[in-house]
Gaussian input, Z-matrix of N, CA and C with variables (Angstrom, degrees):
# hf/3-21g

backbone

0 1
 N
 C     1     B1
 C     2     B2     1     A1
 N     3     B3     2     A2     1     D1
 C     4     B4     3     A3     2     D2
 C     5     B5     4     A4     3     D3
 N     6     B6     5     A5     4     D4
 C     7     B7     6     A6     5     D5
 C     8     B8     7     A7     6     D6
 N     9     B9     8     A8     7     D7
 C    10    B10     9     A9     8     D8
 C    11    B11    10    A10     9     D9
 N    12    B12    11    A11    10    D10
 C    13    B13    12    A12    11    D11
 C    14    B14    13    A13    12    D12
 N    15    B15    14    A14    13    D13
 C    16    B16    15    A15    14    D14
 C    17    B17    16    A16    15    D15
 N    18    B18    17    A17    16    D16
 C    19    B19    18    A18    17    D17
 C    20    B20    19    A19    18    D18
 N    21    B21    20    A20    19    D19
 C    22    B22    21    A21    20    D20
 C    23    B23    22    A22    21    D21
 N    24    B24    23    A23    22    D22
 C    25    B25    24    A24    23    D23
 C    26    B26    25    A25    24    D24
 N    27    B27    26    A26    25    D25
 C    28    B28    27    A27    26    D26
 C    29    B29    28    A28    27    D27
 N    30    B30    29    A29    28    D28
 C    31    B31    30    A30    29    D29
 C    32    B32    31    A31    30    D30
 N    33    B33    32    A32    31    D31
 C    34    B34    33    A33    32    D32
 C    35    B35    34    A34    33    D33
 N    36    B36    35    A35    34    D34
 C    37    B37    36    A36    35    D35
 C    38    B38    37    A37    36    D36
 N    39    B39    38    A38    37    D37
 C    40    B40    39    A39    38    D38
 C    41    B41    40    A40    39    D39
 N    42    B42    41    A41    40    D40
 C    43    B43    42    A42    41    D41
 C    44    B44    43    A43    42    D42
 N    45    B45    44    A44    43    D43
 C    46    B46    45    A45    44    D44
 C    47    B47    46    A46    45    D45
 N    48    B48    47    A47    46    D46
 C    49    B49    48    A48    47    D47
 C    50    B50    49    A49    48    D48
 N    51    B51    50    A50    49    D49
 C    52    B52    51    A51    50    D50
 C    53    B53    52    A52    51    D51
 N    54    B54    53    A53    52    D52
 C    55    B55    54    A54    53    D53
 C    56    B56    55    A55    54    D54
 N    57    B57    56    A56    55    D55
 C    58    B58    57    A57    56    D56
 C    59    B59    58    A58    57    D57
 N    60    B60    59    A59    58    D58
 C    61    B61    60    A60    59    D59
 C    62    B62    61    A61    60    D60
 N    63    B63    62    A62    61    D61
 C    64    B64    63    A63    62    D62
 C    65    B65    64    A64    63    D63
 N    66    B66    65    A65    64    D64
 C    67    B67    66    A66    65    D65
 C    68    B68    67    A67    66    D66
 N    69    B69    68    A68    67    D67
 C    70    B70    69    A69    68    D68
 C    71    B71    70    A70    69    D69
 N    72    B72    71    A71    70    D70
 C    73    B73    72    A72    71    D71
 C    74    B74    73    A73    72    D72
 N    75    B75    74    A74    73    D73
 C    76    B76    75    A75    74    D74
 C    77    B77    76    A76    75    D75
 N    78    B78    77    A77    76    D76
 C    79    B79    78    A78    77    D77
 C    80    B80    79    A79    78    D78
 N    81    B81    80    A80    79    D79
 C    82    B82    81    A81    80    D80
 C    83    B83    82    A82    81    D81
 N    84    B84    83    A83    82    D82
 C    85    B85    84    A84    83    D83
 C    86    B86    85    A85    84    D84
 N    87    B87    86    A86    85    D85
 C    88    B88    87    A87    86    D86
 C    89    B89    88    A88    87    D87
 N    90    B90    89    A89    88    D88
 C    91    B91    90    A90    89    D89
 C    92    B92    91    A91    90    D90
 N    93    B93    92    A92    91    D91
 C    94    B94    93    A93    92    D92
 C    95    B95    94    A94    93    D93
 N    96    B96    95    A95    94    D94
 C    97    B97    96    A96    95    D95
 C    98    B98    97    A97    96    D96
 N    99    B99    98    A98    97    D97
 C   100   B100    99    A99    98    D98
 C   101   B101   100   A100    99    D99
 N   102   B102   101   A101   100   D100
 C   103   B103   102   A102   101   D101
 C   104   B104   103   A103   102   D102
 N   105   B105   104   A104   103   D103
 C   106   B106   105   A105   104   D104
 C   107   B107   106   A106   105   D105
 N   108   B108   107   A107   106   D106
 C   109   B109   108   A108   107   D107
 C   110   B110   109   A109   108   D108
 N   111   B111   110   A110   109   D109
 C   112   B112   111   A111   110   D110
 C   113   B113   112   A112   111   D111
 N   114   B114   113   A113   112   D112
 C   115   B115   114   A114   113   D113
 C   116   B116   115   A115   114   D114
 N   117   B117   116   A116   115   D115
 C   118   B118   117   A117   116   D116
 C   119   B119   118   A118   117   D117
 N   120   B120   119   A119   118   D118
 C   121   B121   120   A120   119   D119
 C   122   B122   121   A121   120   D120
 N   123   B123   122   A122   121   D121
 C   124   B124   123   A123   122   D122
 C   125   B125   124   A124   123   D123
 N   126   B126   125   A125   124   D124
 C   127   B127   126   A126   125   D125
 C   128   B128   127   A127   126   D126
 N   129   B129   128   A128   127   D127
 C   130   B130   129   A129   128   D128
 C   131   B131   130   A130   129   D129
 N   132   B132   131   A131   130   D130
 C   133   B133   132   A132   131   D131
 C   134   B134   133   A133   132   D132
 N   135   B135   134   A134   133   D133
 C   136   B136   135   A135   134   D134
 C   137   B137   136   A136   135   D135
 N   138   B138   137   A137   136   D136
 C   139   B139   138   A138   137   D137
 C   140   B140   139   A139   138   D138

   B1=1.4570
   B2=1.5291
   B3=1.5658
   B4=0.9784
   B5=1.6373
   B6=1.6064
   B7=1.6345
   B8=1.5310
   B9=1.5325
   B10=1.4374
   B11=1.7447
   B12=1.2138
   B13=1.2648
   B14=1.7498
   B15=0.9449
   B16=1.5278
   B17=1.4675
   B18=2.1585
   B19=1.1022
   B20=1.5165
   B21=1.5103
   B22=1.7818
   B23=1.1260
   B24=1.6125
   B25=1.6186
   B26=1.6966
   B27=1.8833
   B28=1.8470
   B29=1.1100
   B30=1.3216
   B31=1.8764
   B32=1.3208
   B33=1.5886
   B34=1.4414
   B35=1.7718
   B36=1.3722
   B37=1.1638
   B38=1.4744
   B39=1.7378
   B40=1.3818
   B41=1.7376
   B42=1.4631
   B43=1.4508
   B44=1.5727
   B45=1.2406
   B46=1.4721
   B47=1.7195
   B48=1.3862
   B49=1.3563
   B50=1.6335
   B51=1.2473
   B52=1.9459
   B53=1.8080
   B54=1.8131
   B55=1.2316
   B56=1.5968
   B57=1.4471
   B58=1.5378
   B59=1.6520
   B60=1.3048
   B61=1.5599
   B62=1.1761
   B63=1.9000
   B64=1.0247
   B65=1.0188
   B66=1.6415
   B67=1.9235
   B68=1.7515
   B69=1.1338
   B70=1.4576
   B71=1.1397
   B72=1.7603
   B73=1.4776
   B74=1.8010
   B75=1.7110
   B76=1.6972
   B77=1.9263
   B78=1.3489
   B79=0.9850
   B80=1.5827
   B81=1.4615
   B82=1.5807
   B83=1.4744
   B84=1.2609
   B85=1.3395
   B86=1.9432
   B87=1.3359
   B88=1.4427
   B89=1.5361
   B90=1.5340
   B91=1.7361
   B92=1.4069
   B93=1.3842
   B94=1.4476
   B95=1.6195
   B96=1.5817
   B97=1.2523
   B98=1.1658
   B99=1.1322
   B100=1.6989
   B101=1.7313
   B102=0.9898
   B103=1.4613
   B104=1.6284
   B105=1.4543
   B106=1.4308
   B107=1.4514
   B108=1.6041
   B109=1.7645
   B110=1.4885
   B111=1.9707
   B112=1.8373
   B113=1.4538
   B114=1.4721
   B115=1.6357
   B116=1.6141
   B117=1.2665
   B118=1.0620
   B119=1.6212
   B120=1.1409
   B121=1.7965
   B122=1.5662
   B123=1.4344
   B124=1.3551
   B125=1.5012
   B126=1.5211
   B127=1.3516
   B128=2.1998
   B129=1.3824
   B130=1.6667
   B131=1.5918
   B132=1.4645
   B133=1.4124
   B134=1.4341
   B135=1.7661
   B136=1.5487
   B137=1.3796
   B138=0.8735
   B139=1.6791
   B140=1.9904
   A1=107.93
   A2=127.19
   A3=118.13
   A4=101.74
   A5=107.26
   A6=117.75
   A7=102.99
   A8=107.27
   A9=101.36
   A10=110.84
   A11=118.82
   A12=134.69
   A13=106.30
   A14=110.58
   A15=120.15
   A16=110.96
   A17=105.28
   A18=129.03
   A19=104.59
   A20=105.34
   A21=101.54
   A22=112.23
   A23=119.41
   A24=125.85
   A25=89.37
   A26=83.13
   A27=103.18
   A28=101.99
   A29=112.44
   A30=130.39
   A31=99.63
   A32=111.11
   A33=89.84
   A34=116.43
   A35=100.93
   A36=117.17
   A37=114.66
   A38=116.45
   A39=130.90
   A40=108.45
   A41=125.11
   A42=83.31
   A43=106.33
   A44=100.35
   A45=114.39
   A46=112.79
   A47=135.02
   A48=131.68
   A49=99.51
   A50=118.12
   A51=116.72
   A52=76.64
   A53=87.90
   A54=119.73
   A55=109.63
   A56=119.39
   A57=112.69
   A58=106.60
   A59=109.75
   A60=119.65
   A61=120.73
   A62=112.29
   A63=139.08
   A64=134.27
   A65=113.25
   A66=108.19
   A67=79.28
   A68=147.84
   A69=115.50
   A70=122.14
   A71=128.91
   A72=107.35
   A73=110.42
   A74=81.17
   A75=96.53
   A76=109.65
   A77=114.15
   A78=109.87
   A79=125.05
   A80=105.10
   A81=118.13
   A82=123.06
   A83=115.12
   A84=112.53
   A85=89.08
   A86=108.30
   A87=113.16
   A88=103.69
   A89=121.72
   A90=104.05
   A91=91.52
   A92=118.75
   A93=126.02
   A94=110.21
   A95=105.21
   A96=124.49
   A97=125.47
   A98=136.71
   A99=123.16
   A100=121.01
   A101=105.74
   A102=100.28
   A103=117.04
   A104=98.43
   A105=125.04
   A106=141.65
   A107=99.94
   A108=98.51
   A109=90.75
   A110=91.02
   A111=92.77
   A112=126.58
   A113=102.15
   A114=92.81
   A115=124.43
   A116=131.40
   A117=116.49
   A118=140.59
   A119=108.22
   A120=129.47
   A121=86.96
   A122=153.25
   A123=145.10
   A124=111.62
   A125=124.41
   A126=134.03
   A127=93.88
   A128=96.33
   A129=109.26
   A130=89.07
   A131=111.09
   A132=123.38
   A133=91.35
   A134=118.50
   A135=113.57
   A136=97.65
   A137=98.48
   A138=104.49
   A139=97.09
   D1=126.39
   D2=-177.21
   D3=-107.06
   D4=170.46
   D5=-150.71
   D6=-69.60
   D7=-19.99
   D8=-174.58
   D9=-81.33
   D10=-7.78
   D11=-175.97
   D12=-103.17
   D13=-10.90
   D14=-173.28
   D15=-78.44
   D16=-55.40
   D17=-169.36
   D18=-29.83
   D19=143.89
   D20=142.15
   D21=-105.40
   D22=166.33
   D23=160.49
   D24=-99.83
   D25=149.19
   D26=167.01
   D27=-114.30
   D28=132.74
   D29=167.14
   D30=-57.17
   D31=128.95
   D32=161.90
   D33=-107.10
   D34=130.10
   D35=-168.97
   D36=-80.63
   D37=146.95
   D38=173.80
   D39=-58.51
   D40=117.01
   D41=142.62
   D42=-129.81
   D43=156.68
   D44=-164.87
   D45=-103.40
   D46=120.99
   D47=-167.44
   D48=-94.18
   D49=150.13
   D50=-154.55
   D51=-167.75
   D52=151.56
   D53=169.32
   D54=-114.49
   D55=117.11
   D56=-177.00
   D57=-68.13
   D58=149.73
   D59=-174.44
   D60=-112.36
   D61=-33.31
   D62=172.61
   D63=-162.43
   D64=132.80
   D65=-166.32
   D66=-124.17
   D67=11.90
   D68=-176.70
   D69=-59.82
   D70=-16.13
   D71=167.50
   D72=-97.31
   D73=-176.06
   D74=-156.19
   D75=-63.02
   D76=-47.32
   D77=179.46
   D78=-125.27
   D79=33.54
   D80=168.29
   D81=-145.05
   D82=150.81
   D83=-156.48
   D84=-132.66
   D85=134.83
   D86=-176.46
   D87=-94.81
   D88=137.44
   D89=-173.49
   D90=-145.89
   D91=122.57
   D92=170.77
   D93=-90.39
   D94=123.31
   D95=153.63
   D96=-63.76
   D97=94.09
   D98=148.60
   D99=-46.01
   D100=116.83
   D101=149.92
   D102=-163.83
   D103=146.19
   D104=166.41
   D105=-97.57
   D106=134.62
   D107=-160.92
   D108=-145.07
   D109=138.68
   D110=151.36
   D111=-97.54
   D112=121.79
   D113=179.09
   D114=-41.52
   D115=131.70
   D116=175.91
   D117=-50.52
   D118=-36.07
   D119=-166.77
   D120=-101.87
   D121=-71.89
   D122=-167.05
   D123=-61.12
   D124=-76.12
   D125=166.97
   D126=126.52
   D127=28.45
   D128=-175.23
   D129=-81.23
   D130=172.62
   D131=174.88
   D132=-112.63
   D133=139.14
   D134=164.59
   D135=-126.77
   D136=142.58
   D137=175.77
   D138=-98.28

């Protein structure tokens, strides 16, 4: 097996930073994302 056949690729993965909002049930936890974007074609902010 040569090294170029060996290699792996890594996914590169999202990670997303969140403020929890709510844990009162037993096995789910509610977590709000913030995020901010400029529309492309207007130049508006949408959250």
């Amino acid at each position: 097996m040569t090294e170029a056949q060996a290699t792996t690729q890594v996914k590169n993965t999202r990670t997303l930073v969140g403020r929890v909002v709510s844990d009162a049930r037993a096995k789910t936890v509610t977590v709000l994302v913030e995020r901010r974007a400029k529309h492309e074609l207007y130049g508006k902010i949408v959250a």
